[in-house]
N, C-alpha and C positions, 0 to 999 in steps of 0.2 A: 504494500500500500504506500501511494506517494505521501512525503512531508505533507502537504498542502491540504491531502486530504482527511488527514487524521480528526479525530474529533479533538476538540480543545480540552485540556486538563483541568479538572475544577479547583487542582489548589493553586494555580495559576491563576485563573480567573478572580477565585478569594482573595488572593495576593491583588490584586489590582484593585480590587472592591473597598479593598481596607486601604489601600492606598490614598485612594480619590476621596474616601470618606473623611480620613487624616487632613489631607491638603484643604479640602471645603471647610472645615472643622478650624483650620488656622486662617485660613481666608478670613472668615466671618471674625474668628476672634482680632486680628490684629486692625481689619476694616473698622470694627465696633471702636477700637482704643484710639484709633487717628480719629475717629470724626470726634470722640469726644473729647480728644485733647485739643483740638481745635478749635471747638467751642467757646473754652475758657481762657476771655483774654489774659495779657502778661501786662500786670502795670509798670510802668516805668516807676524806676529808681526817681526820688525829689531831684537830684541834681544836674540827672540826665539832659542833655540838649533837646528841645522839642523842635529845634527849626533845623532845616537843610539848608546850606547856601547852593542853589542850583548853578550858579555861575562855577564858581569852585568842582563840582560834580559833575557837571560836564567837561570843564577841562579838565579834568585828571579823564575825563573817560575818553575822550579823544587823543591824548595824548599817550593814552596806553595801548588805541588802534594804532594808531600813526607806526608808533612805535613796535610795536606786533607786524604788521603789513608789509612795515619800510624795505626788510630784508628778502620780502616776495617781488619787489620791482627786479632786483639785479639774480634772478633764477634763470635759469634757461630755458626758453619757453617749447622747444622742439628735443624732446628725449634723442630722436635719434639724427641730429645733428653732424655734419662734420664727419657720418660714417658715410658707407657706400649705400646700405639700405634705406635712404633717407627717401619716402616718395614726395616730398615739396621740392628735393632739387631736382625736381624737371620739368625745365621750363619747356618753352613754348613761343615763336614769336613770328611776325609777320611785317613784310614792308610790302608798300603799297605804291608803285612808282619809284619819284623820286624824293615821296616822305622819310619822315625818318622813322626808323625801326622800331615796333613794340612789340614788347614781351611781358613773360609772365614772370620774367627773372626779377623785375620792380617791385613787387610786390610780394616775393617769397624770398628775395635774399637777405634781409634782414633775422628773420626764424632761421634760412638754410645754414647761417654762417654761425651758428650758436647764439643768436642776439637772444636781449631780456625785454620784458615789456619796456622798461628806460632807453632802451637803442632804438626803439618806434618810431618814426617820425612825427607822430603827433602823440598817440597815447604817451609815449615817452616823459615829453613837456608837461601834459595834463598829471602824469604820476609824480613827475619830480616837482610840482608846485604841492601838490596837495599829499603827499607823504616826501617825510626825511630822505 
């Protein structure tokens, strides 16, 4: 007779029963104790500050993006960069007459040559005004 088709064990089945009973059983109990701790507000301490300075608050929280972010402008935006398997480095381009030549090497050589969002030609400028 195949695995699959065996009948199911019943002390298996009991193991599982007690199981799930266990887990619902903690469920319930520790769901019961957050909502009732939650209930009851915490009074502040007499001396405690009751006001924020928002100003203050926000610059420290911006300045702890900036500063978190900063080190993501000079990363390298193309993992496989500068190797042979790189599919950005292949370009593409076309002249028409006797205009002059475009390709698609303008706008992927920047990523092909290992550049970071900072080497962009524009997002570059727009990253290095608004992060260090």
């Amino acid at each position: 007779m195949s695995r699959h088709a065996a009948t199911p064990r019943p002390r298996r089945s009991a193991l599982l029963r007690a199981g799930l009973t266990v887990t619902a059983v903690g469920a319930a109990v520790l769901g019961a104790g957050g909502g009732a701790q939650a209930a009851a507000p915490v009074p502040l301490p007499v001396d405690a500050p009751t006001r924020t300075d928002a100003a203050a608050a926000g610059a420290g929280a911006l300045s702890g993006v900036t500063h978190g972010l900063g080190p993501l402008t000079r990363l390298q935006l193309d993992p496989l960069a500068n190797t042979g398997v790189d599919p950005l480095d292949n370009g593409l381009g076309a002249q028409v007459a006797d205009f002059k030549p475009v390709g698609t090497g303008l706008v992927t050589d920047h990523l092909t040559k290992g550049g970071a969002v900072a080497d962009l030609p524009v997002a570059g400028a727009l990253t290095q005004s608004l992060l260090p």
